[in-house]
C-alpha positions as CSV (number, residue, x, y, z in Angstrom):
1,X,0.0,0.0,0.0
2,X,1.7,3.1,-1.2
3,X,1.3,6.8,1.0
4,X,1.9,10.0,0.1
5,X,2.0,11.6,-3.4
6,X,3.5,10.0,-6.0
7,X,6.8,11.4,-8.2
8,X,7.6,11.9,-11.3
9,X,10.6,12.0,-13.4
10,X,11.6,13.9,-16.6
11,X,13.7,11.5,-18.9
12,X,16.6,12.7,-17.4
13,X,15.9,11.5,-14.2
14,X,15.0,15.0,-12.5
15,X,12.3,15.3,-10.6
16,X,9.2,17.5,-12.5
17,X,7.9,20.4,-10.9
18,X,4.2,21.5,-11.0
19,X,5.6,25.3,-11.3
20,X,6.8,24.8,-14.9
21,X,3.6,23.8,-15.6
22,X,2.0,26.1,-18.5
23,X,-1.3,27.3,-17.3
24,X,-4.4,25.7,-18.3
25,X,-5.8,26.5,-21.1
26,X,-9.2,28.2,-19.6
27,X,-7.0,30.1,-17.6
28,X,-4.9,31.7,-20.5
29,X,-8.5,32.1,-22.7
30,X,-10.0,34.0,-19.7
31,X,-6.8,36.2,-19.5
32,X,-6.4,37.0,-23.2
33,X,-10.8,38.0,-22.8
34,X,-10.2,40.6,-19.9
35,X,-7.2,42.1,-22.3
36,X,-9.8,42.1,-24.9
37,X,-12.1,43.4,-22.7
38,X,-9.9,45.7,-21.6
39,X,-8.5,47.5,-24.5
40,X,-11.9,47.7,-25.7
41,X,-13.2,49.3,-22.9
42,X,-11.0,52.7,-24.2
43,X,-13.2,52.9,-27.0
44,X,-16.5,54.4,-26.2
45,X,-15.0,56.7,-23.3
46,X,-12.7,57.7,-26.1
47,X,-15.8,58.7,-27.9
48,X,-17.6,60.2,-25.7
49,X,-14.3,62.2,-24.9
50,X,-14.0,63.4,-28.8
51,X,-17.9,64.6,-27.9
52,X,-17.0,66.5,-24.9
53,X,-13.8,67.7,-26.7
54,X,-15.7,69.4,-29.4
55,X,-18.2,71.0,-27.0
56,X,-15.7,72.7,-24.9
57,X,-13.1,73.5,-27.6
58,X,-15.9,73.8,-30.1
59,X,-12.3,72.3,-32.0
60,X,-12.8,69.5,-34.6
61,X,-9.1,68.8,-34.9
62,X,-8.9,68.2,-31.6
63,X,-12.0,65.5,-31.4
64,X,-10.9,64.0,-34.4
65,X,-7.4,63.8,-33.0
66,X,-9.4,61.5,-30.1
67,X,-11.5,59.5,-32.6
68,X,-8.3,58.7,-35.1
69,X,-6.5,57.7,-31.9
70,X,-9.2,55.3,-31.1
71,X,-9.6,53.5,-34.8
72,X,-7.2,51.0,-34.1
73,X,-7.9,49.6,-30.7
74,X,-10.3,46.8,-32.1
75,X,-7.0,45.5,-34.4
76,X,-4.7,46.1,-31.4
77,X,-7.3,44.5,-29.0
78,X,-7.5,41.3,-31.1
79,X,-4.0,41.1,-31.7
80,X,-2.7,41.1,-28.1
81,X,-6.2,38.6,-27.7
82,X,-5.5,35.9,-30.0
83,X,-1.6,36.0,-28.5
84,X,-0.4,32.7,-26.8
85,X,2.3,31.5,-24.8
86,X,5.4,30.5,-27.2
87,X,5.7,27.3,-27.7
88,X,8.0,25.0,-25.6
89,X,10.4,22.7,-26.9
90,X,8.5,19.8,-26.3
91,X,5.4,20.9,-28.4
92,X,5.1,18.9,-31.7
93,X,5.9,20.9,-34.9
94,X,3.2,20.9,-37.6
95,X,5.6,21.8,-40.3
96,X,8.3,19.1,-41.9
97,X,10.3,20.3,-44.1
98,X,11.8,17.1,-45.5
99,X,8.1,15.9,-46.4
100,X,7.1,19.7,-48.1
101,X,5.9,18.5,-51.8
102,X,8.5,20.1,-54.4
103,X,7.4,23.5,-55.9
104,X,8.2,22.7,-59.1
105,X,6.9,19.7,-60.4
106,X,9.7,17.1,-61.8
107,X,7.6,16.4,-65.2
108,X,9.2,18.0,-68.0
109,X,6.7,19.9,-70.3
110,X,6.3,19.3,-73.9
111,X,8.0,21.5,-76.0
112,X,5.2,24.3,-78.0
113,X,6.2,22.1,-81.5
114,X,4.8,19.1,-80.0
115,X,1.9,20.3,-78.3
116,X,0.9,22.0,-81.3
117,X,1.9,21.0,-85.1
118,X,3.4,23.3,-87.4
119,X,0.9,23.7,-90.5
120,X,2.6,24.7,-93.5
121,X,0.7,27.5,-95.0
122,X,1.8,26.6,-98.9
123,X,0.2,23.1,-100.1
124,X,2.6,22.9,-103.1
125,X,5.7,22.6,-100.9
Protein backbone atom coordinates (compact mmCIF):
# COMPACT_ATOMS: atom_id res chain seq x y z
CA UNK A 1 0.00 0.00 0.00
CA UNK A 2 1.68 3.11 -1.24
CA UNK A 3 1.35 6.81 1.03
CA UNK A 4 1.89 10.01 0.14
CA UNK A 5 2.02 11.61 -3.45
CA UNK A 6 3.53 10.02 -5.99
CA UNK A 7 6.85 11.36 -8.18
CA UNK A 8 7.61 11.95 -11.29
CA UNK A 9 10.63 11.95 -13.39
CA UNK A 10 11.55 13.86 -16.60
CA UNK A 11 13.67 11.49 -18.95
CA UNK A 12 16.58 12.67 -17.43
CA UNK A 13 15.90 11.50 -14.16
CA UNK A 14 15.04 14.97 -12.48
CA UNK A 15 12.31 15.33 -10.62
CA UNK A 16 9.17 17.46 -12.51
CA UNK A 17 7.91 20.40 -10.94
CA UNK A 18 4.16 21.46 -11.02
CA UNK A 19 5.59 25.29 -11.26
CA UNK A 20 6.80 24.79 -14.92
CA UNK A 21 3.55 23.78 -15.58
CA UNK A 22 2.01 26.09 -18.45
CA UNK A 23 -1.33 27.28 -17.26
CA UNK A 24 -4.37 25.66 -18.28
CA UNK A 25 -5.75 26.51 -21.14
CA UNK A 26 -9.25 28.22 -19.65
CA UNK A 27 -7.02 30.14 -17.60
CA UNK A 28 -4.92 31.73 -20.50
CA UNK A 29 -8.46 32.12 -22.71
CA UNK A 30 -9.99 33.96 -19.74
CA UNK A 31 -6.83 36.25 -19.51
CA UNK A 32 -6.44 37.04 -23.23
CA UNK A 33 -10.76 38.03 -22.77
CA UNK A 34 -10.21 40.64 -19.89
CA UNK A 35 -7.20 42.08 -22.34
CA UNK A 36 -9.78 42.09 -24.90
CA UNK A 37 -12.09 43.43 -22.71
CA UNK A 38 -9.87 45.75 -21.62
CA UNK A 39 -8.48 47.45 -24.49
CA UNK A 40 -11.85 47.71 -25.72
CA UNK A 41 -13.22 49.30 -22.91
CA UNK A 42 -10.99 52.66 -24.23
CA UNK A 43 -13.15 52.86 -27.03
CA UNK A 44 -16.46 54.38 -26.20
CA UNK A 45 -14.98 56.67 -23.29
CA UNK A 46 -12.72 57.71 -26.11
CA UNK A 47 -15.81 58.66 -27.95
CA UNK A 48 -17.62 60.20 -25.70
CA UNK A 49 -14.34 62.17 -24.90
CA UNK A 50 -13.97 63.41 -28.82
CA UNK A 51 -17.87 64.61 -27.92
CA UNK A 52 -16.99 66.49 -24.85
CA UNK A 53 -13.83 67.70 -26.68
CA UNK A 54 -15.70 69.41 -29.38
CA UNK A 55 -18.20 70.99 -27.03
CA UNK A 56 -15.74 72.71 -24.89
CA UNK A 57 -13.06 73.51 -27.60
CA UNK A 58 -15.92 73.75 -30.07
CA UNK A 59 -12.29 72.34 -31.98
CA UNK A 60 -12.83 69.52 -34.62
CA UNK A 61 -9.11 68.80 -34.87
CA UNK A 62 -8.89 68.19 -31.56
CA UNK A 63 -11.96 65.53 -31.38
CA UNK A 64 -10.89 63.95 -34.36
CA UNK A 65 -7.38 63.78 -33.02
CA UNK A 66 -9.44 61.53 -30.13
CA UNK A 67 -11.54 59.54 -32.57
CA UNK A 68 -8.26 58.72 -35.07
CA UNK A 69 -6.51 57.68 -31.94
CA UNK A 70 -9.23 55.27 -31.06
CA UNK A 71 -9.64 53.48 -34.79
CA UNK A 72 -7.17 51.00 -34.10
CA UNK A 73 -7.93 49.63 -30.75
CA UNK A 74 -10.31 46.81 -32.06
CA UNK A 75 -6.97 45.48 -34.38
CA UNK A 76 -4.71 46.09 -31.43
CA UNK A 77 -7.31 44.47 -28.97
CA UNK A 78 -7.51 41.29 -31.13
CA UNK A 79 -4.03 41.06 -31.71
CA UNK A 80 -2.70 41.10 -28.11
CA UNK A 81 -6.19 38.59 -27.65
CA UNK A 82 -5.52 35.95 -30.00
CA UNK A 83 -1.55 36.05 -28.48
CA UNK A 84 -0.38 32.67 -26.84
CA UNK A 85 2.34 31.48 -24.84
CA UNK A 86 5.38 30.45 -27.19
CA UNK A 87 5.73 27.29 -27.67
CA UNK A 88 8.05 24.97 -25.61
CA UNK A 89 10.42 22.66 -26.88
CA UNK A 90 8.49 19.81 -26.28
CA UNK A 91 5.38 20.87 -28.40
CA UNK A 92 5.13 18.92 -31.69
CA UNK A 93 5.89 20.95 -34.94
CA UNK A 94 3.22 20.86 -37.59
CA UNK A 95 5.57 21.82 -40.33
CA UNK A 96 8.27 19.15 -41.88
CA UNK A 97 10.34 20.35 -44.13
CA UNK A 98 11.80 17.11 -45.53
CA UNK A 99 8.11 15.94 -46.37
CA UNK A 100 7.14 19.66 -48.10
CA UNK A 101 5.93 18.48 -51.85
CA UNK A 102 8.53 20.12 -54.40
CA UNK A 103 7.40 23.46 -55.89
CA UNK A 104 8.25 22.66 -59.14
CA UNK A 105 6.94 19.65 -60.38
CA UNK A 106 9.66 17.09 -61.77
CA UNK A 107 7.61 16.43 -65.21
CA UNK A 108 9.24 18.04 -68.00
CA UNK A 109 6.70 19.94 -70.29
CA UNK A 110 6.29 19.28 -73.91
CA UNK A 111 8.02 21.55 -76.02
CA UNK A 112 5.20 24.34 -77.99
CA UNK A 113 6.19 22.09 -81.48
CA UNK A 114 4.77 19.14 -79.99
CA UNK A 115 1.85 20.31 -78.27
CA UNK A 116 0.93 21.96 -81.25
CA UNK A 117 1.88 21.04 -85.05
CA UNK A 118 3.39 23.33 -87.36
CA UNK A 119 0.91 23.69 -90.47
CA UNK A 120 2.59 24.69 -93.45
CA UNK A 121 0.66 27.49 -95.04
CA UNK A 122 1.84 26.61 -98.86
CA UNK A 123 0.25 23.09 -100.06
CA UNK A 124 2.62 22.86 -103.06
CA UNK A 125 5.72 22.57 -100.89
Amino acid sequence: MKHGPELSFDDDGRPVLITRAAPAYEEQHRARVRRYLTIMSFRVPALLLAALAYSIWHNGLVSLAILVASIPLPWIAVLIANDRPPRTAEEPRRYDAARQAPEVPSAQRPALEDRHPVIDADPDS
